[in-house]
C-alpha positions, 0 to 999 in steps of 0.5 A: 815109523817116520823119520826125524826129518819127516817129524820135523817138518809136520812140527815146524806146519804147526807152528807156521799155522799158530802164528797168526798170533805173535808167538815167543821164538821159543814157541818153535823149537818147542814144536820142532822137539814136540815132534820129534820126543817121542822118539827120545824114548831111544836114548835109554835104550842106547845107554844099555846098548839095545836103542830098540829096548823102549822104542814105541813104548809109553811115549808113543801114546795121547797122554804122553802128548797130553803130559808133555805139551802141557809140561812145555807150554808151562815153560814158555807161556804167558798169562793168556798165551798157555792155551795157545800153546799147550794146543801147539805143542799137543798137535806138534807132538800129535803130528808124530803119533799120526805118521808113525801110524801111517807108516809101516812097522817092521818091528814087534810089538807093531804099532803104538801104545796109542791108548796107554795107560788105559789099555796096552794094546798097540795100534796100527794103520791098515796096509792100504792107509800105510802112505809113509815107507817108514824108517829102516833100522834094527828089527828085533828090540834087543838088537846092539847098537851097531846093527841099528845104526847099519840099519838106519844108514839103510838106503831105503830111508833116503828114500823114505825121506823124499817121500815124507817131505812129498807128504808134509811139505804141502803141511808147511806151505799149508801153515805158511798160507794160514801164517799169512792171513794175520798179515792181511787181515784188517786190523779191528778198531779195539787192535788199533786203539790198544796199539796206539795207547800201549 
């Protein structure tokens, strides 16, 4: 699995490729936090003192990606702006899913309930498409608090780090580039009378 930094950043590349349209500011903290929900599925865990407990479960699949992008562009479009963002949110939270599967899973049940609810089986890249080192932290699912916050304090995971900003940092000059075509597109005829009668 990847880091919060990784997911971050591939959230923030989605958001700069929907920007050729005026987005609501809104719109990207929403994909930052798209990114990063399915790992919110550590908090139950850390509430009972085992942060592993639900990890990679339910929420580490397409219908949770479905559901919550759906649920957070009800948040925050309007009118003809839900589509946009219900695709925004549902890439951004896709962007998780596609970097935890690249990268290596040292904790059973090994990889993501892609699939669920309509099958329990977990998915996994093959070794050779395992790109990512992937984030160090307790490896068994009923370890306490304090083995995985040692584990994520791990030095393999600023390595980790370098490495997914090295992956994702070309996704973001890649969102920018696309942001930036809005700015040197001609406008249209029919942009420039509704600009001037508005």
């Amino acid at each position: 699995m990847a880091t919060p930094i990784g997911h971050g950043l591939a959230g923030y590349a989605v958001y700069l490729s929907g920007r050729t349209v005026k987005l609501p500011r809104s719109t990207f903290w929403l994909c930052i936090l798209m990114s990063i929900a399915p790992d919110l599925d550590f908090i139950p865990g850390i509430l009972q003192g085992q942060p592993n407990l639900y990890h990679q479960g339910v929420s580490h699949s397409l219908g949770a990606a479905v559901v919550a992008s759906f649920a957070a562009a009800i948040l925050v479009s309007r009118g003809s702006s839900f589509r946009r963002q219900w695709i925004l949110f549902g890439l951004a939270y896709g962007t998780h899913l596609v970097l935890d599967f690249l990268a290596p899973d040292g904790r059973p049940p090994y990889g993501q309930p892609l699939l669920s609810p309509i099958t329990a089986e977990y998915y996994y890249a093959p070794p050779a498409l395992q790109i990512l080192w992937g984030v160090r932290h307790a490896k068994a699912t009923s370890a306490a608090t304090s083995d995985w916050i040692s584990g994520i304090l791990h030095l393999h995971n600023l390595a980790a780090i370098g490495i997914e900003v090295l992956m994702t940092l070309p996704l973001v000059l890649l969102g920018r580039w696309v942001s930036s075509l809005k700015s040197h597109r001609p406008k249209t005829d029919f942009q420039q009378k509704h600009e001037t009668t508005a």
